[in-house]
VOGU-3710 file (C-alpha; in Angstrom, 3 decimals, decimal comma):
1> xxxxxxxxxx> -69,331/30,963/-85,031  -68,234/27,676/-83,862  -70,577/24,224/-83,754  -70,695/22,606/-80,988  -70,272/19,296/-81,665  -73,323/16,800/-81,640  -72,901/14,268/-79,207  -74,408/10,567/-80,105  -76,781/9,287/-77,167  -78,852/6,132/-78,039
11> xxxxxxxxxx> -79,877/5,219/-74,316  -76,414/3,374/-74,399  -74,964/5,148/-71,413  -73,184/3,257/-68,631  -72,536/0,195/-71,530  -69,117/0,921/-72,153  -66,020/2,831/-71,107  -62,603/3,775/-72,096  -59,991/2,231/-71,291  -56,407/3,025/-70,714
21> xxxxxxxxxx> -53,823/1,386/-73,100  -50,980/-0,675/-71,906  -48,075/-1,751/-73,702  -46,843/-4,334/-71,230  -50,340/-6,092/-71,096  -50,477/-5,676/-74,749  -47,519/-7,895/-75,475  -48,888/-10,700/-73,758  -49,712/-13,750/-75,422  -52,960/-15,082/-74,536
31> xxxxxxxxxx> -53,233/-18,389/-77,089  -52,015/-21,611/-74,982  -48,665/-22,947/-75,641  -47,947/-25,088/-78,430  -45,460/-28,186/-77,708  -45,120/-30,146/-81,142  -44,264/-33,686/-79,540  -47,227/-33,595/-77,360  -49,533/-32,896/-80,475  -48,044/-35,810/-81,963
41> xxxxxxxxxx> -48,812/-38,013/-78,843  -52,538/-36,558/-78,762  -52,924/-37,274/-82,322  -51,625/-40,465/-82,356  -53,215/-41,747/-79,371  -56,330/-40,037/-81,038  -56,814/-43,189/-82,868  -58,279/-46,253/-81,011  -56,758/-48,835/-82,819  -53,053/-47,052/-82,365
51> xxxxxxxxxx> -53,628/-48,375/-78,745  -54,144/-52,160/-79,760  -51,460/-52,264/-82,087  -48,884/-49,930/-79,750  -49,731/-52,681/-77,529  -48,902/-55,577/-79,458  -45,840/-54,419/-80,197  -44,633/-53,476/-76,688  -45,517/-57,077/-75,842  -43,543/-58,439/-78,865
61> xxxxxxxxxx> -40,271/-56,103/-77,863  -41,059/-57,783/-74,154  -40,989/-61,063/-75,524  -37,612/-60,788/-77,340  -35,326/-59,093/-75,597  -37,049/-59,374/-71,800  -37,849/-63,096/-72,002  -34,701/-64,482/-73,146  -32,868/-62,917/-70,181  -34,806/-64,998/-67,793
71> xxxxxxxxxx> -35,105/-68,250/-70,301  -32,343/-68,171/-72,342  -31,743/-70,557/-75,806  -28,584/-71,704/-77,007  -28,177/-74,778/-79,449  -27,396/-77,759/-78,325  -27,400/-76,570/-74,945  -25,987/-78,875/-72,415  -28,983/-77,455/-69,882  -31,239/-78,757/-72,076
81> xxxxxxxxxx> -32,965/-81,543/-69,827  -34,392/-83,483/-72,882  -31,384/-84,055/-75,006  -30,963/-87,419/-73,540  -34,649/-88,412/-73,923  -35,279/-89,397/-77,756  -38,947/-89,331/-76,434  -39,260/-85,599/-76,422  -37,736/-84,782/-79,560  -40,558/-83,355/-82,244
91> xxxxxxxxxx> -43,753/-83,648/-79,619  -46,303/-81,396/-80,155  -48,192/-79,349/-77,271  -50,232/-82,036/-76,981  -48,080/-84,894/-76,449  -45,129/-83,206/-74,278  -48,168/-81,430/-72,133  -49,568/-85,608/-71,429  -46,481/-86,213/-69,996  -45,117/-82,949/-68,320
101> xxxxxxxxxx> -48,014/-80,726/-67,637  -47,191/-77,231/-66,507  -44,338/-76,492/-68,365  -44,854/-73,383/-69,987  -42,154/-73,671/-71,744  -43,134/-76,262/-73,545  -46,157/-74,373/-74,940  -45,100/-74,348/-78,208  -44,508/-78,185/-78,397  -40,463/-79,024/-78,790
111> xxxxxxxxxx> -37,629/-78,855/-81,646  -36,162/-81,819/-83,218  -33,183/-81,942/-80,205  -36,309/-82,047/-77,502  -35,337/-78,184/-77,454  -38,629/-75,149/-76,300  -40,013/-74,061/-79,323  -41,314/-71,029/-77,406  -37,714/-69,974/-75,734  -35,986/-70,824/-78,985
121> xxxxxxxxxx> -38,811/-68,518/-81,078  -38,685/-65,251/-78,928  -34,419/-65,815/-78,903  -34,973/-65,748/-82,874  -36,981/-62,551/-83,147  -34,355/-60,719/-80,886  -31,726/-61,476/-83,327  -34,232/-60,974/-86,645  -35,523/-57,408/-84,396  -31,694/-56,434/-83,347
131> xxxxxxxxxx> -30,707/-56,759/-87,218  -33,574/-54,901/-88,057  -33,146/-51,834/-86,075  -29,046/-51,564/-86,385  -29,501/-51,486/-90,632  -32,352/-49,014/-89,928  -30,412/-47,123/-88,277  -26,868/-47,209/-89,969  -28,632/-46,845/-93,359  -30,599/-43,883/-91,905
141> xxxxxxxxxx> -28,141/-41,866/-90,630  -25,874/-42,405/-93,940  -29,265/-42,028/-95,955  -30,343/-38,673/-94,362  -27,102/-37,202/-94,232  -26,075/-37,626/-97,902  -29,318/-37,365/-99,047  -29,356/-33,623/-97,883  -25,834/-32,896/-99,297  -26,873/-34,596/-102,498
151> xxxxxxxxxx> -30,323/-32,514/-102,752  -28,308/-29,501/-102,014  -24,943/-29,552/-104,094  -24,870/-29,900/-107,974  -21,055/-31,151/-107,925  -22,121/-34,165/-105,644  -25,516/-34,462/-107,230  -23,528/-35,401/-110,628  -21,629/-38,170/-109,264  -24,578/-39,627/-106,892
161> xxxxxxxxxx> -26,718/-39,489/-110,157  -24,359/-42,206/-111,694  -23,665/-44,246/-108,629  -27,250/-44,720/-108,138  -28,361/-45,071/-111,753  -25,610/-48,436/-111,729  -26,428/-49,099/-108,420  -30,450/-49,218/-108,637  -30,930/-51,077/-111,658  -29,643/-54,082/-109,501
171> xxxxxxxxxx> -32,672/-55,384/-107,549  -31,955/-55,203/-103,724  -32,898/-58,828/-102,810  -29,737/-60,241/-105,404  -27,473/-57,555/-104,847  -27,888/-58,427/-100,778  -27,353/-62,060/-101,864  -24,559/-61,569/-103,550  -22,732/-59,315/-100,959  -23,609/-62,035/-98,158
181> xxxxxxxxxx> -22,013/-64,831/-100,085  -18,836/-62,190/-100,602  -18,657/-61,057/-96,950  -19,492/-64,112/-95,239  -21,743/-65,557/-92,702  -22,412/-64,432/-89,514  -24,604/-61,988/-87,657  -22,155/-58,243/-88,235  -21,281/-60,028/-91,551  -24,831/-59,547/-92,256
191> xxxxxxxxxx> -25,542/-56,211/-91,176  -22,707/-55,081/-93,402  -23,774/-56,854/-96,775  -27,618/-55,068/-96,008  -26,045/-51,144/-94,787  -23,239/-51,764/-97,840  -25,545/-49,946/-99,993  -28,347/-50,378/-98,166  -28,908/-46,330/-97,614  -28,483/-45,329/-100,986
201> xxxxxxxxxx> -32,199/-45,972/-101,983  -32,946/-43,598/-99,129  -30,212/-41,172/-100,152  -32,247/-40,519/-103,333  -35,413/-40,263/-101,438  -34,156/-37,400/-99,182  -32,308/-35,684/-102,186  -35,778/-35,575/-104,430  -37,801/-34,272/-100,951  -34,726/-31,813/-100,470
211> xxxxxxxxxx> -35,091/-30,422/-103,839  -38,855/-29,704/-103,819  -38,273/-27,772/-100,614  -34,660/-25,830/-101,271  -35,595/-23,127/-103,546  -38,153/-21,485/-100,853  -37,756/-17,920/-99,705  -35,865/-19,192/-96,794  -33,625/-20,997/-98,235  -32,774/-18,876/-100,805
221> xxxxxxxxxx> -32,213/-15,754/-98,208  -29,594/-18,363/-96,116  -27,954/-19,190/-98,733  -27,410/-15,594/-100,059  -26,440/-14,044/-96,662  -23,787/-16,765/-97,177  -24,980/-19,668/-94,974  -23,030/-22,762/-95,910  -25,080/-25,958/-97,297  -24,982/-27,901/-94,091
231> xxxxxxxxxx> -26,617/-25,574/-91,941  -29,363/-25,090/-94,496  -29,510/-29,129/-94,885  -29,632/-29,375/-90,921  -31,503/-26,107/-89,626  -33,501/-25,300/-92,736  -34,686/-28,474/-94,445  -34,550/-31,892/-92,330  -36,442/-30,514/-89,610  -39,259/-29,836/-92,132
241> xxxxxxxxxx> -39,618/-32,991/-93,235  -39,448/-35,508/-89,650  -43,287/-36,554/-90,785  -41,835/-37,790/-94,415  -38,075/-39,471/-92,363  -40,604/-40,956/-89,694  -42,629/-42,513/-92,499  -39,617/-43,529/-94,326  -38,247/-45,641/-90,887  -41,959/-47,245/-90,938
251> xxxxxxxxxx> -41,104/-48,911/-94,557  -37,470/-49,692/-93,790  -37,837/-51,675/-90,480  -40,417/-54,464/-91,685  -38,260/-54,555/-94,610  -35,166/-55,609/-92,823  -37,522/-58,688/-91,121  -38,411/-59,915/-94,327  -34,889/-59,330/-95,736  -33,561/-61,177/-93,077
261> xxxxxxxxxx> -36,664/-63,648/-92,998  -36,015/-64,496/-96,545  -32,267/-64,640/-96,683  -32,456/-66,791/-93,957  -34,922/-69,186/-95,268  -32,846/-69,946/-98,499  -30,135/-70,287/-96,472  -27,763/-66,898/-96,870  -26,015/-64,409/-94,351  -26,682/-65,849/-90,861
271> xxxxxxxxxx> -24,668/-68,792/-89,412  -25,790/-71,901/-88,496  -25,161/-70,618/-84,798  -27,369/-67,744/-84,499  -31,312/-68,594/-84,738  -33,616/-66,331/-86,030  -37,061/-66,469/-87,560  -36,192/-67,168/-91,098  -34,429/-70,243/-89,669  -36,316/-71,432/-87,580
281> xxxxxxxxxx> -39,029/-71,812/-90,737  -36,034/-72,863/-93,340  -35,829/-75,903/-90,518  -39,174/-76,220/-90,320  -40,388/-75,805/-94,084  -39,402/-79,744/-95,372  -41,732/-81,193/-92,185  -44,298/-78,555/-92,006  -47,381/-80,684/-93,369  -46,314/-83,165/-90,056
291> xxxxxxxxxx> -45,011/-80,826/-87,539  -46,547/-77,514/-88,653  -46,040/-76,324/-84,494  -42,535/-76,009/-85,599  -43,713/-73,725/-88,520  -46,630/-71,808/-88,474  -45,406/-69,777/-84,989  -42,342/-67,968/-86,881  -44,778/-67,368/-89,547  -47,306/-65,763/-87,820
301> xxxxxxxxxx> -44,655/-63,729/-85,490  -42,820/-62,420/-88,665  -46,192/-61,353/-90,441  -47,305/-59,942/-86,800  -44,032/-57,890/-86,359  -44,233/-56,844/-90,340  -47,666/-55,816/-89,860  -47,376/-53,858/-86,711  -44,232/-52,333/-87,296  -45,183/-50,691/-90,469
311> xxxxxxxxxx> -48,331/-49,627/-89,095  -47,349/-48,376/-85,849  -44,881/-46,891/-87,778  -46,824/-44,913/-90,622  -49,404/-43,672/-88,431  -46,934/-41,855/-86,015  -45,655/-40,576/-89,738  -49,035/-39,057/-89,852  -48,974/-37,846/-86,508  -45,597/-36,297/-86,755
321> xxxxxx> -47,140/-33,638/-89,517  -47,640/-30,524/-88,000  -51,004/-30,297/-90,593  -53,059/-32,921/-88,585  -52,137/-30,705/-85,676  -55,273/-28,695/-85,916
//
C-alpha cells in the first residue's frame, strides 16, 4: 500500500511560486560594466589634492609651450626694445615697474641685456620640459622593450647581465658628463648623451618585474602550446604591470629636469644658444645675493615642476592598479 506523500503547509501559501527556467535570461549579466581607464580617473580624481596639483601642472605646461607662442624669447633679440637703454639692464620689479607700469612682462624684473625675465623663464622650461619628455620617452620605449626580452630569454639575459654590471657601477650623473663633453653641445646632442644608456637602468627594472611574474600558470601554458617570447612579453606580461611602468615614468621625468638642471648649471650639454632653467640659474648664481629676481624664479619653477611631476605622476601609478579599483 502506497503513502501518500505528506505535503508541508506552514500558513505560507500564496508566498511563493515556481518559476519557469530560462536559459537566455540566465546568461545575462546583471553586474555593471567595468571600464579600467575610467576606474583609474575615479580613483585618481578620488583624491582632493590630485586636483590642486593636476592643476598646477596644466598651468605650468600652459606657461611653456602656450606662452612663448604669443611672447616669444630669443637672445639678443633685435625686438628687444631695451637693448639700447643701459637703464633697464638688471632692474628689479620694482624699479622697471616706477618707470613702465603695466608691463606684464616685466613682472619678473629684467636680465642683464634689459631682456623679460618672465618670457625668457617660461622659454627655458619648454626646452628643460621638451628634453625631459623626449629621454622619457626614447629611454622608455628601449627600456620596456628589452627589459621584457631580457626577463624572458636566458641567452640575452647572460649578456645584459655583463653590460649592466660594467655599465651600472658608473654613477649616472659622470657617465652623462662624460658623454656630453664626447658628443658635443647642443640641444639633440644632449638628448643623445642622456638616452645613450639612459634606458638601461630601466631595462633591469622591467627584466627583475618580468621574472617575478613569468613562471605563472599562464605563462607557462603559452609558452608550452608554443607561443613565442614576444607575444608572452607583449600580451601576457606588460599589460600586467602599466601601474609599476606608470610609476616608473613618475621617477624618470623629474629626473631628466634635474639632470638637465644640473648639467646645465655647471655648464655641460646645452649651448650657449638655447636657455633653459639650469642656465638661467648658472647666470644667475655669481649675483644672486644682489639680484636674487634673476635667481630664485628658476629655482622655485624647477623644484615646482620636480615636485608636481613626480607626484602627479606616482599617484596616477596608484590609480592605474586594478587593486585600488574596489
Amino acid at each position: 500500500m502506497e503513502k501518500e506523500p505528506i505535503i508541508m503547509n506552514d500558513g505560507l501559501d500564496g508566498l511563493f511560486e515556481f518559476v519557469d527556467t530560462d536559459s537566455f535570461e540566465s546568461e545575462k549579466i546583471t553586474a555593471p560594466r567595468y571600464s579600467y581607464w575610467k576606474s583609474v580617473g575615479r580613483v585618481f580624481f578620488r583624491k582632493k589634492s590630485n586636483w590642486v596639483f593636476l592643476g598646477i601642472l596644466v598651468l605650468i605646461l600652459f606657461m611653456s609651450f602656450v606662452w612663448p607662442l604669443f611672447q616669444p624669447f630669443s637672445l639678443n633679440d633685435p625686438a628687444n626694445e631695451n637693448l639700447l637703454h643701459p637703464e633697464t639692464f638688471n632692474n628689479s620689479p620694482a624699479e622697471y615697474f616706477m618707470s613702465h607700469p603695466f608691463e606684464f612682462k616685466y613682472i619678473l624684473g629684467t636680465a642683464s641685456n634689459g631682456d623679460s625675465l618672465w618670457n625668457k623663464l617660461w622659454t627655458a622650461s619648454r626646452t628643460s620640459l621638451s628634453l625631459a619628455f623626449i629621454c622619457t620617452i626614447i629611454n622608455m620605449a628601449i627600456g620596456i622593450v628589452l627589459g621584457a626580452i631580457w626577463g624572458l630569454s636566458k641567452k640575452f639575459d647572460l649578456i645584459m647581465t655583463q653590460i649592466y654590471s660594467i655599465i651600472g657601477s658608473i654613477p649616472s650623473v659622470l657617465l652623462f658628463s662624460v658623454l656630453s663633453y664626447v658628443i658635443g653641445v647642443g640641444f639633440w646632442s644632449f638628448v643623445l648623451a642622456l638616452t645613450v644608456t639612459g634606458w638601461l637602468g630601466i631595462a633591469f627594472f622591467i627584466r627583475t618585474q618580468v621574472i617575478i611574474i613569468r613562471d605563472r600558470e599562464y605563462n607557462l601554458a603559452s609558452k608550452t602550446l608554443g607561443t613565442n617570447i614576444f607575444t608572452i612579453a607583449f600580451r601576457n606580461i606588460l599589460p600586467f604591470m602599466i601601474s609599476v611602468i606608470v610609476t616608473l615614468i613618475a621617477t624618470e621625468l623629474p629626473s631628466y629636469v634635474s639632470y638637465e638642471v644640473f648639467l646645465s648649471y655647471i655648464g655641460i650639454g646645452l649651448s650657449a644658444n638655447d636657455v633653459s632653467i639650469g642656465q638661467m640659474i648658472n647666470a644667475a648664481s655669481t649675483s644672486w645675493m644682489i639680484r636674487p629676481w634673476q635667481f630664485w624664479p628658476p629655482v622655485i619653477v624647477s623644484a615646482v615642476v620636480s615636485i608636481v611631476l613626480y607626484v602627479v605622476g606616482q599617484n596616477v601609478g596608484d590609480a592605474s592598479d586594478p587593486r585600488t579599483h574596489m
